[in-house]
PLY file of the C-alpha trace (Angstrom):
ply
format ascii 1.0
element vertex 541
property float x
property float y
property float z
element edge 540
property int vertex1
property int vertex2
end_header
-76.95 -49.63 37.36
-80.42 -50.34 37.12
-83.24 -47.20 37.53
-82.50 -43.82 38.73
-79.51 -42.75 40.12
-79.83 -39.67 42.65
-76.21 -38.31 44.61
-76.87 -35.87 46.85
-74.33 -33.37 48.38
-72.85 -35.18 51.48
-72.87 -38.95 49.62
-71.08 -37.85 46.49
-66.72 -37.70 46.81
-66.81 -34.01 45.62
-68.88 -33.37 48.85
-65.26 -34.73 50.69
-63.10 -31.81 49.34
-65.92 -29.09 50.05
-65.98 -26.56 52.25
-69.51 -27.48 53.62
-68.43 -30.71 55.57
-71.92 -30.82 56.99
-74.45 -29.23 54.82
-77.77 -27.70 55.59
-80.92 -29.25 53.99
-81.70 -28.54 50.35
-83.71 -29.23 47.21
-84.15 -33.05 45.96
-85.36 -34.19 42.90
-87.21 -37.34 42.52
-88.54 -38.48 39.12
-92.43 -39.18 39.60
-93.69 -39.81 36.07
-92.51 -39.84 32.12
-93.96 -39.81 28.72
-92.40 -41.79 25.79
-92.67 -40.87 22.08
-91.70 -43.89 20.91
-89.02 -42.48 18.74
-85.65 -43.35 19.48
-82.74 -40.70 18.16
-84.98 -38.83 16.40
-84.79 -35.23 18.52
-88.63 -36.05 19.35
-88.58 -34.68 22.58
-86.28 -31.36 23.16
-87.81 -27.74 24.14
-90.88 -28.31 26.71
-93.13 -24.92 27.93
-95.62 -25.79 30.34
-98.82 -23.07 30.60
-100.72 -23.91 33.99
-104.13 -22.54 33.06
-104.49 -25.62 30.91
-101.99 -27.60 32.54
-100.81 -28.53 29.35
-96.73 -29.55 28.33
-95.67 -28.24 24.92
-92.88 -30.13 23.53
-90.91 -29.86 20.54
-90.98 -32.97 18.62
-88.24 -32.28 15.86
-88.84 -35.65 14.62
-92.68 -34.69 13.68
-91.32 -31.27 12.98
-94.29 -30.28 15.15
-95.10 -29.79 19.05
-96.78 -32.73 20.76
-99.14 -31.55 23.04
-99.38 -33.30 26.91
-101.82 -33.25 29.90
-100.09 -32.97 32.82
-103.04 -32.46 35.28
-101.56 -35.70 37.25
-98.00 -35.38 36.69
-96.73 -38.86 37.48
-98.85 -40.03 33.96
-98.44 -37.54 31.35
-100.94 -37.61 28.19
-100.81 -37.23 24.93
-103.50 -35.00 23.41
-102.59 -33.95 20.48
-100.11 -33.02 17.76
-99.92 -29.36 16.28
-98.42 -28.55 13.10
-97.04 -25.40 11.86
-98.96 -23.55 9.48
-96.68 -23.32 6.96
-95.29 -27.11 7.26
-91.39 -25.43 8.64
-89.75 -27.61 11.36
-90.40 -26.10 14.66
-86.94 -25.29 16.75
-88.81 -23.97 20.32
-91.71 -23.20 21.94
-92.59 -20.77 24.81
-95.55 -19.59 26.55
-96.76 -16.65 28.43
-100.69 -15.85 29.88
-102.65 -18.60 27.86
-100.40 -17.66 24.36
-98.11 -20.33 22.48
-95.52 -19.21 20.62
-93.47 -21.75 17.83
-90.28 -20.66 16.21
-90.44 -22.43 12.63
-87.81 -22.42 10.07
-88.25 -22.28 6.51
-89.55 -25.58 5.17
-87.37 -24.59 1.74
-84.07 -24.01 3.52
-82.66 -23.03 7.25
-81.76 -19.90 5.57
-84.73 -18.54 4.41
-86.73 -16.13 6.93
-88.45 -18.16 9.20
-91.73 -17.52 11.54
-93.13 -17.41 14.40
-96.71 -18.93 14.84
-98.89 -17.88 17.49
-101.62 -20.35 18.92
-103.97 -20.18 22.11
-102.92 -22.68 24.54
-106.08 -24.89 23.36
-104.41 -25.17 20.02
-106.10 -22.22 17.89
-103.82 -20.38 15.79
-104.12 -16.87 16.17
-101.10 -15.42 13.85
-98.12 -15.59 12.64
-95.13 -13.13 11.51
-91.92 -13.24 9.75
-88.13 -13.01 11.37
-84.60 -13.89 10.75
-83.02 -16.82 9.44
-83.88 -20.96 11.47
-85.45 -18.81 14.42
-83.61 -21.42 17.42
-85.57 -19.94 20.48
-87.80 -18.07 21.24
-89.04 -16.76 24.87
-91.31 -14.15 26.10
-90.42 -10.91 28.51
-91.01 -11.52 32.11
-93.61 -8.97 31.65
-95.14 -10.85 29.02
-95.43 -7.78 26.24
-92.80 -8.99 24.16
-91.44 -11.83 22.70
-87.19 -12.47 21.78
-86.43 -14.47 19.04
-82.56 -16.09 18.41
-82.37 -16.62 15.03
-79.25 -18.78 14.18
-78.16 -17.60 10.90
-76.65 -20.46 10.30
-75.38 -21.44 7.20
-76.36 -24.22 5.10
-72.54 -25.14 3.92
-69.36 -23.01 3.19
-69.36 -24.31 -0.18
-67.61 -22.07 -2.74
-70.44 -22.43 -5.05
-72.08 -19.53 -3.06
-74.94 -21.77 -0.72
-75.61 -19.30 1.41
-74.58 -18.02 5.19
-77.07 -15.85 6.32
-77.16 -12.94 9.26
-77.79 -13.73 12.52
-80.09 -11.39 14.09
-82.57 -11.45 17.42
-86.28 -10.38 16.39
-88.35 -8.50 19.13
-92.31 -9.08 18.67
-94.50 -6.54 20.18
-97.20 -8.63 22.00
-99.20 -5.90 24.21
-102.40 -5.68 22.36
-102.74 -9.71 22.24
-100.75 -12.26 19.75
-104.35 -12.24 17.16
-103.17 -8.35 16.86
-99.89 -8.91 16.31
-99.01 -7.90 12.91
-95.51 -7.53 10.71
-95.34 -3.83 11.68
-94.92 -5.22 15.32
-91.75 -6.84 14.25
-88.46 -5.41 14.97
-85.21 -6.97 14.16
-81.59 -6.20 16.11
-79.20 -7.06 13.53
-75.36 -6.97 13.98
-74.62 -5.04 10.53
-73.10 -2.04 12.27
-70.02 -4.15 13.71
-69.09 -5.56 10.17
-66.41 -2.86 10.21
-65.29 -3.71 13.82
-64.04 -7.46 12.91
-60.69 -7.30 13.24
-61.27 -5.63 16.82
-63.39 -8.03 17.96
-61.45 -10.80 16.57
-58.59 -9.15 19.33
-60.92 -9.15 21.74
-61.64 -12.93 21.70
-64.67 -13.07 19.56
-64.56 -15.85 16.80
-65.49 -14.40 13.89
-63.77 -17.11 11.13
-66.45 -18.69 8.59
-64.83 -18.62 5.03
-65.43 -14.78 3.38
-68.13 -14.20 6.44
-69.15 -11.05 7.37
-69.67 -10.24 11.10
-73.15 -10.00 10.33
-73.11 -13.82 8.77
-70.50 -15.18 11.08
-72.79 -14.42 14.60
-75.46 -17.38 15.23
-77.64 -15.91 18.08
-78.35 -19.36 20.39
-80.00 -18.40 23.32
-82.21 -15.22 25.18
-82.02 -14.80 28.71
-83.95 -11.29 29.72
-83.38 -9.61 33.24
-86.20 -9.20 35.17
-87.31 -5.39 34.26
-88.08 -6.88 30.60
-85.73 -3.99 29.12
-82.54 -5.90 28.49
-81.76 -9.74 26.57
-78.87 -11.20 26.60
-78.04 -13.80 23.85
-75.16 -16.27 23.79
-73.64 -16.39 20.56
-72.00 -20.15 21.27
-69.77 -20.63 17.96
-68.21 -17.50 18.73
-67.36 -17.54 22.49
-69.33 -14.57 23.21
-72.99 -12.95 24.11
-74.90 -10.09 22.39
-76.20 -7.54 24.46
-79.58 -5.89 23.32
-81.90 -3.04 23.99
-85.61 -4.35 23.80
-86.64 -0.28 23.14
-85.30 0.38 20.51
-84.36 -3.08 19.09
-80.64 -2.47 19.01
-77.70 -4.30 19.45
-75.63 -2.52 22.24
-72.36 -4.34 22.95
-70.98 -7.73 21.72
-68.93 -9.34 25.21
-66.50 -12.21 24.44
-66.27 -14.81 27.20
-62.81 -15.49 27.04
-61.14 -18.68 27.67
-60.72 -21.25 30.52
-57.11 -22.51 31.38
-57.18 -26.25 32.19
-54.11 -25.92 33.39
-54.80 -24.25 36.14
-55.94 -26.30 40.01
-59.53 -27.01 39.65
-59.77 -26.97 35.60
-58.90 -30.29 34.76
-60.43 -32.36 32.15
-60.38 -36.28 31.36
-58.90 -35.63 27.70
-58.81 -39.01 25.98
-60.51 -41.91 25.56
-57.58 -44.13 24.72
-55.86 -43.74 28.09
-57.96 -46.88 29.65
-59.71 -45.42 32.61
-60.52 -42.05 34.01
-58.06 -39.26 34.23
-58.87 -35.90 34.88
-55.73 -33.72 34.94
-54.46 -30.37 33.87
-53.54 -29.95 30.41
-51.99 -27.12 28.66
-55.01 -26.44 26.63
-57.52 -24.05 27.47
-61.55 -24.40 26.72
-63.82 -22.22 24.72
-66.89 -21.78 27.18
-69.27 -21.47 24.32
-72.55 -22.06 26.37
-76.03 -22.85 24.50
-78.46 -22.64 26.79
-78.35 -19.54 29.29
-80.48 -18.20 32.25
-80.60 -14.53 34.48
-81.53 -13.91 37.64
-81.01 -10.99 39.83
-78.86 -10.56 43.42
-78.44 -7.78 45.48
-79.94 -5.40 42.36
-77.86 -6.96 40.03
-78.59 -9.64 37.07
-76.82 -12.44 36.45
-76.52 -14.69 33.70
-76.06 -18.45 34.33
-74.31 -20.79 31.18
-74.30 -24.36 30.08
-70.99 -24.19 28.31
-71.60 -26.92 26.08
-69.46 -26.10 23.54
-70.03 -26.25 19.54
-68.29 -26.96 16.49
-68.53 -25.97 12.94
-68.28 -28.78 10.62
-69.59 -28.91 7.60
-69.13 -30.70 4.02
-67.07 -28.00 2.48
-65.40 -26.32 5.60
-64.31 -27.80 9.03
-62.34 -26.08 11.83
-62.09 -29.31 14.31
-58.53 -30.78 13.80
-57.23 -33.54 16.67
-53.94 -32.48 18.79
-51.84 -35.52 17.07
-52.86 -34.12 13.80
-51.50 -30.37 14.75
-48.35 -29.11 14.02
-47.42 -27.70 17.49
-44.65 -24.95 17.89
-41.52 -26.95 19.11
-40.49 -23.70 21.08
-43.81 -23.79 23.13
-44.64 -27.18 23.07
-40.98 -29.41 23.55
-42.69 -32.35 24.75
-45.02 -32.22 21.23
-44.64 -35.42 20.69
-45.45 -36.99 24.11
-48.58 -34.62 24.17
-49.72 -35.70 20.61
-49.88 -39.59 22.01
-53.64 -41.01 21.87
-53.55 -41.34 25.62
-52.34 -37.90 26.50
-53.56 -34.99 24.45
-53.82 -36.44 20.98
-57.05 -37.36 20.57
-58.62 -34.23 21.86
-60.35 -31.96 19.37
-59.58 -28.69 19.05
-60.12 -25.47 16.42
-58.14 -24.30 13.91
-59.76 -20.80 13.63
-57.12 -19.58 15.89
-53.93 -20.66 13.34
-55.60 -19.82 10.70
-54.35 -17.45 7.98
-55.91 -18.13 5.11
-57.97 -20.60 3.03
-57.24 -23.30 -0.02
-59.52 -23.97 -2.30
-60.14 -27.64 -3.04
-62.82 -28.46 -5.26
-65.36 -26.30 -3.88
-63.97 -27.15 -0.08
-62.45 -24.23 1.79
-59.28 -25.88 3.44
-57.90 -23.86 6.48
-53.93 -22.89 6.05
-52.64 -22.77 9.66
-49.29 -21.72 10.88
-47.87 -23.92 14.20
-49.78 -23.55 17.31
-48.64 -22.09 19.59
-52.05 -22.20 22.47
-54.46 -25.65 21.66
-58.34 -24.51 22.33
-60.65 -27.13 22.96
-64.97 -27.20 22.76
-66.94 -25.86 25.81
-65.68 -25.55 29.16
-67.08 -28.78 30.79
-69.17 -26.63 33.18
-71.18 -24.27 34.52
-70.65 -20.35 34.51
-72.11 -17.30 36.74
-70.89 -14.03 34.45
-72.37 -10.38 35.49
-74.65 -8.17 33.05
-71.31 -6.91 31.76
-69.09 -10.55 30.79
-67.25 -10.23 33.84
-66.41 -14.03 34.83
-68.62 -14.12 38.28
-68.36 -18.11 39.01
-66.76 -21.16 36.67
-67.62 -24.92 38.17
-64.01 -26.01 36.83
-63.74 -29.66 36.89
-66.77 -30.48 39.26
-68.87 -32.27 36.48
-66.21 -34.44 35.47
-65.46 -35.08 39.63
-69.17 -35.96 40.04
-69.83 -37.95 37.54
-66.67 -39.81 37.64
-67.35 -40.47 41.09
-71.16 -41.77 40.74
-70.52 -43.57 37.61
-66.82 -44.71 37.58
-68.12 -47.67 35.18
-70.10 -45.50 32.95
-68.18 -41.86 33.41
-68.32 -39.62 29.97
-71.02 -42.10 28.26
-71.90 -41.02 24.78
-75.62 -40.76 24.59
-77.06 -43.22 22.15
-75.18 -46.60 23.46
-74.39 -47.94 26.39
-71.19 -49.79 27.45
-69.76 -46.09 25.84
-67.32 -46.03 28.96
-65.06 -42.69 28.48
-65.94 -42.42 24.64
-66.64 -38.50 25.09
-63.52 -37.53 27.23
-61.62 -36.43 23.89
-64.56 -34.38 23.05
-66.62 -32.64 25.32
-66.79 -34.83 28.57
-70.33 -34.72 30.10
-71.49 -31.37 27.70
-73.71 -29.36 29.93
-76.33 -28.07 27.70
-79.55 -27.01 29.29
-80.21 -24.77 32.42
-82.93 -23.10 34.29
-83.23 -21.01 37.04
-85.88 -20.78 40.15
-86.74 -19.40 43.19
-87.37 -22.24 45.81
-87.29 -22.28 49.46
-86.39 -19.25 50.17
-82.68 -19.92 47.73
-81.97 -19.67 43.67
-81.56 -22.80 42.09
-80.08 -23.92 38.29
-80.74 -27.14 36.79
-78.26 -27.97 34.12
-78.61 -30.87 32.19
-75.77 -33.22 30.92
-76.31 -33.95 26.96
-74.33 -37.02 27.07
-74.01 -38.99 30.45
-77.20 -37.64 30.81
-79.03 -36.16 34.26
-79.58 -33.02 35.42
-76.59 -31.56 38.08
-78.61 -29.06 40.72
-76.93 -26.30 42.87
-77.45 -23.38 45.45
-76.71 -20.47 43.49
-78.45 -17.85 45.20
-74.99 -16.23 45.83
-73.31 -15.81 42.76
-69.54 -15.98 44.07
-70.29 -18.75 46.10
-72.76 -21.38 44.68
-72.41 -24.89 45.94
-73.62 -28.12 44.78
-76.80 -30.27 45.84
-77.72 -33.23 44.07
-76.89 -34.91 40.70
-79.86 -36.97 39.20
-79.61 -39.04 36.33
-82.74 -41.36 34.91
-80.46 -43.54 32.95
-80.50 -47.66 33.10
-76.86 -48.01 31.93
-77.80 -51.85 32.08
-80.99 -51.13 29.28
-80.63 -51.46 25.60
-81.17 -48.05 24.28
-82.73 -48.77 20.58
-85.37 -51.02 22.04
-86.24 -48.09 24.59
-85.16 -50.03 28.12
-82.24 -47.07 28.66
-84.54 -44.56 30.29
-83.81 -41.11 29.69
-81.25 -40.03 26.99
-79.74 -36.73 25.96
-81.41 -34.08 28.13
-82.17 -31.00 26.06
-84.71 -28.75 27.31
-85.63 -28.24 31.17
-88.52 -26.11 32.50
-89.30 -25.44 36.44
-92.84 -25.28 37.09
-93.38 -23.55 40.83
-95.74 -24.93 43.31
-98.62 -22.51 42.16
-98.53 -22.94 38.81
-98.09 -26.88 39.39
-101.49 -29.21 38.99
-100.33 -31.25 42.64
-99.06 -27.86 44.11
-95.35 -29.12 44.42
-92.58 -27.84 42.34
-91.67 -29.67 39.61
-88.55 -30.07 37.10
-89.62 -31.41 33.48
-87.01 -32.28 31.13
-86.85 -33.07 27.52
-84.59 -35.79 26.61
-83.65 -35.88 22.48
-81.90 -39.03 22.19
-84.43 -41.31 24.13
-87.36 -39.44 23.25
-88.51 -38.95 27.15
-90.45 -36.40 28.93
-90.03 -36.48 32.22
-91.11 -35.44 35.23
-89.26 -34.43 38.66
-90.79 -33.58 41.67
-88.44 -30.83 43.85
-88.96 -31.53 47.22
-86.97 -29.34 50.09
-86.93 -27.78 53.38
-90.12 -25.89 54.82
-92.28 -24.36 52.02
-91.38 -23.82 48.25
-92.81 -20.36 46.74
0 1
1 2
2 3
3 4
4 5
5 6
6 7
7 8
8 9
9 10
10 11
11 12
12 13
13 14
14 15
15 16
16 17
17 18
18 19
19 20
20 21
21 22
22 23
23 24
24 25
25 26
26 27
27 28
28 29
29 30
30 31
31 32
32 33
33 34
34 35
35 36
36 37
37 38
38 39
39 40
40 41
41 42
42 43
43 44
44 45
45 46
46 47
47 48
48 49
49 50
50 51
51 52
52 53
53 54
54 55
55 56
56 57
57 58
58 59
59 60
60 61
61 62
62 63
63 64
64 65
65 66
66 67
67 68
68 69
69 70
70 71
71 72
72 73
73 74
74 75
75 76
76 77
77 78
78 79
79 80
80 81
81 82
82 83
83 84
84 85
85 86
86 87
87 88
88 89
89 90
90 91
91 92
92 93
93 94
94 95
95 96
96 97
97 98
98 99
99 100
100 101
101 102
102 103
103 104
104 105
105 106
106 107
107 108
108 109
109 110
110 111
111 112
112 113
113 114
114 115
115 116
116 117
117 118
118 119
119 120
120 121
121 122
122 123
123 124
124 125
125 126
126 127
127 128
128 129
129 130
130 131
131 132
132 133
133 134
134 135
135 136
136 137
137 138
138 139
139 140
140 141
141 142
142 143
143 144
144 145
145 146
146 147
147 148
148 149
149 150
150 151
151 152
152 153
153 154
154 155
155 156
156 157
157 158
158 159
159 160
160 161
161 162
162 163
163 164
164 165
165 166
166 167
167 168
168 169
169 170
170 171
171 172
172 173
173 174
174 175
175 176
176 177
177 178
178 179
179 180
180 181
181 182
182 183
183 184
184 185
185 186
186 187
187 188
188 189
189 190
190 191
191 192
192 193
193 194
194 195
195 196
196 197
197 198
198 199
199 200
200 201
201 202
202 203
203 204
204 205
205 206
206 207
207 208
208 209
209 210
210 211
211 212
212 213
213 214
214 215
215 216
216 217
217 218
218 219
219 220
220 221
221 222
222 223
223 224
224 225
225 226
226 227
227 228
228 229
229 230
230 231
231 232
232 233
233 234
234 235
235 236
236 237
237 238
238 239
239 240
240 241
241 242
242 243
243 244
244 245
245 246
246 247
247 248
248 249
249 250
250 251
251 252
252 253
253 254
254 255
255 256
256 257
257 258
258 259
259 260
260 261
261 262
262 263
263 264
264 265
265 266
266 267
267 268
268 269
269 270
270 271
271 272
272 273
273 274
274 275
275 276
276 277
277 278
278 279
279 280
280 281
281 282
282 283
283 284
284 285
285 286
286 287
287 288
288 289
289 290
290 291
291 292
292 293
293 294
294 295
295 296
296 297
297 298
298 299
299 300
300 301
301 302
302 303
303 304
304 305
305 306
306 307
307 308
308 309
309 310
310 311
311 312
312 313
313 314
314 315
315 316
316 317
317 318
318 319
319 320
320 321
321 322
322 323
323 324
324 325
325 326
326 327
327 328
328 329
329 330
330 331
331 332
332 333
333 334
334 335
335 336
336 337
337 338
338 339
339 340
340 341
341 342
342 343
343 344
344 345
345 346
346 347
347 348
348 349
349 350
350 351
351 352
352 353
353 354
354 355
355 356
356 357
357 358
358 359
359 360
360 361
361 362
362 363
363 364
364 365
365 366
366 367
367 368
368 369
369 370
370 371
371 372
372 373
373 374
374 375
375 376
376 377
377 378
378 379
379 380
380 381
381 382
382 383
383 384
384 385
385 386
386 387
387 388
388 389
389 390
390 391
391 392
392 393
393 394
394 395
395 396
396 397
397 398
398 399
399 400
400 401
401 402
402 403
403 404
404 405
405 406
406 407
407 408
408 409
409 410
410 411
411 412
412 413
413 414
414 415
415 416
416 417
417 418
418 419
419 420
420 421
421 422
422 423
423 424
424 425
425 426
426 427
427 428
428 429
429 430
430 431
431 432
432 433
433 434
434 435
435 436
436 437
437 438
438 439
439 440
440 441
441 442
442 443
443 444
444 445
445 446
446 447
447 448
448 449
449 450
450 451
451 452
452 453
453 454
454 455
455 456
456 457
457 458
458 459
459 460
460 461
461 462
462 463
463 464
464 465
465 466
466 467
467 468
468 469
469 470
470 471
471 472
472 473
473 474
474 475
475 476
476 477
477 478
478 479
479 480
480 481
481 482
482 483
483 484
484 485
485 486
486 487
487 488
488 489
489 490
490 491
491 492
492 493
493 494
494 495
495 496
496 497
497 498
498 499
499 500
500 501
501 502
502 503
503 504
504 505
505 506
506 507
507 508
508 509
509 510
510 511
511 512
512 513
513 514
514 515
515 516
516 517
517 518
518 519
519 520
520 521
521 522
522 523
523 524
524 525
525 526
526 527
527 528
528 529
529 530
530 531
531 532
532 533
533 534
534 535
535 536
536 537
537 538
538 539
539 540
């Protein structure tokens, strides 16, 4: 393939199965300009915030540890301006902007688990203050009403060594921005932390929660990810991804209010399949006996019929670090023969056995080896793999609205039977992710368009963005997958296009400089900002 591909609804083969043999006209994206960093695999091109009284990109450049500042005022040739740096030389982890104010989480240039800050800068690039939050703040985003601003801060630890490196909380910081970021202060700080639920582990363990880092406190086993808010600016919701399961605060009083676990998809169910090797030469997407941790990153809310609704990426996350790993492969398991009496036909590289899965769930203790904590399991009896290969719809309370089962895989496999679960630094990577996390949806926004809601959720490792009609939560149906990828380009010297999409931002008609709406995307691996236009039906608002 050479250029961009675009599918839209009624050319692609999951269009044959759907309900909507004819559909009605809808959203289409068409890429109309890019900017290129240069860097290749560097992460120098992830979160982007657009503010359209400047009409100025912000995008996190991880490799400058810094945000690269663009001019979008003619969107099919973005410009560089500038770079800005944070004050206290940190790496910067997100960027968000509300009425003319920046706002740059920064982690600790010492360690990730140090208290890190957030820096506030006009949109012209003067820095107007900064405070201190939690532990590698990861995002950060303002209210819809613009007084506030919600910080995730990870919490996540630097190793599980024994020698006592450090795990630290996980907490969401609420920053009281009314009088103006220069006013803001420490005393207009608040931090929800999740100390209070220490006691409650082993319930929440029952409930589904993962709560399994070596000697971890609730507290220091939650890593806050994401913030979506609902649109009255008095509730966030935060997806804790290693732990299957989102945080529910109170932006009052700063509180945490109710920790919901997600649950688990069953991929052997119709619809839930998943391409689960790459040593089985081609693609297969079946059903498994295995079911899939929906761990999302990147969430979204949006309201319907006086209800909020949070949208997922369920990319899926692993924690794997020098002195403690959960991720074993299914032919390195010891699988309970009573269960599993075909054990060792599943555990064959081109069935099951090369899919990873945890551990956390067989665990029952620890060995110390060295300073290594080695997980002592018992047989498995269930197999739990990363992420859920999809899209989710949940309501305010973790109630499973909408899953997109095996559609991603269907799509993909479909558009790109020659390139299907790519990794995303190579290419000729033909099925290399399938006993991972297939296409890893990791990015997603949400907007109001022509008259329907839309999400955008990007694909980390084919790469592209997948769009659908979700302005009925039960019911949402798909519209177009675009993907600026040259699967024929040579991805170190920079002919591969775009690469690892990681942050998305939809900029409406009147906040755009042509007065169309407009998709921007981040991409990490090819270092790429670019630019969609979203063209539709009648008039976008």
């Amino acid at each position: 393939m050479t250029g961009i591909l675009t599918v839209g609804l009624a050319a692609s083969a999951f269009a044959a199965t759907s309900a909507d043999a004819a559909p009605k006209p809808s959203v289409a994206l068409t890429a109309i300009g890019s900017y290129d960093t240069g860097q290749y695999d560097e992460s120098a091109a992830e979160i982007v915030a657009h503010d359209p009284s400047t009409q100025r990109l912000f995008v996190v450049n991880a490799q400058k540890g810094a945000i690269d500042v663009l001019d979008i005022s003619t969107p099919g040739s973005p410009q560089f301006l500038e770079t800005l740096v944070s004050q206290t030389g940190g790496g910067v982890n997100s960027v968000a902007v509300s009425d003319g104010v920046l706002a740059i989480a920064v982690q600790d240039p010492a360690s990730p688990t140090f208290p890190g800050t957030i820096e506030f800068y006009s949109t012209h690039g003067t820095f107007l203050s900064s405070v201190v939050v939690g532990a590698l703040p990861d995002m950060v985003t303002f209210t819809p009403d613009g007084t506030k601003l919600v910080v995730a801060n990870e919490g996540e630890p630097d190793n599980y060594c024994a020698d006592g490196a450090g795990d630290p909380e996980g907490s969401v910081s609420i920053i009281d921005v009314s009088d103006g970021a220069a006013a803001v202060i420490q005393a207009d700080v608040e931090t929800a932390g999740f100390t209070a639920f220490n006691g409650d582990i082993e319930a929440l363990r029952a409930a589904g929660v993962r709560i399994f880092g070596p000697n971890a406190s609730v507290a220091q086993d939650l890593e806050p990810e994401y913030v979506a808010i609902d649109a009255d600016s008095t509730t966030a919701w935060v997806s804790l991804q290693e732990n299957n399961a989102f945080a529910v605060i109170d932006l009052a009083s700063a509180t945490v209010t109710d920790i919901l676990p997600l649950g688990f998809k069953d991929h052997s169910l119709p619809g839930n399949g998943l391409d689960a090797s790459n040593r089985d030469g081609g693609i297969n997407i079946g059903n498994w006996p295995v079911h899939g941790m929906y761990m999302p990153d990147a969430i979204d809310a949006y309201e319907f019929a006086g209800q909020t609704y949070l949208v997922s990426a369920n990319e899926g996350d692993a924690r794997d670090y020098d002195c403690f790993s959960e991720e074993a492969r299914i032919k390195d398991r010891t699988l309970d023969p009573t269960v599993f009496p075909n054990a060792s036909d599943l555990q064959a590289d081109n069935q099951l056995g090369r899919l990873n899965t945890t551990t956390s769930f067989d665990t029952i203790g620890f060995e110390l080896d060295r300073d290594q904590f080695v997980p002592v399991t018992t047989p498995s009896t269930e197999l739990y793999t990363y992420g859920a290969r999809s899209f989710s719809i949940w309501a305010a309370d973790g109630t499973l609205v909408f899953d997109s089962g095996d559609q991603f895989e269907q799509i993909t496999a479909s558009m790109l039977p020659g390139d299907f679960n790519s990794t995303n630094d190579e290419n000729d990577s033909f099925d290399s992710r399938s006993d991972d996390k297939g296409p890893e949806p990791e990015g997603v926004v949400i907007a109001e368009l022509y008259s329907k809601t839309y999400a955008f959720i990007g694909l980390e490792r084919v790469g592209g963005v997948m769009v659908y009609d979700i302005t009925t939560p039960k019911n949402p149906k798909f519209v177009q997958y675009v993907n600026n990828r040259n699967f024929t380009g040579d991805a170190e010297a920079g002919t591969a296009g775009d690469l690892g999409p990681e942050g998305l931002t939809v900029i409406t008609p009147q906040d755009s400089p042509n007065g169309k709406a407009l998709l921007v995307v981040g991409n990490e691996v090819s270092g790429t900002v670019t630019i969609y236009e979203i063209a539709g039906p009648g008039k976008a608002r």
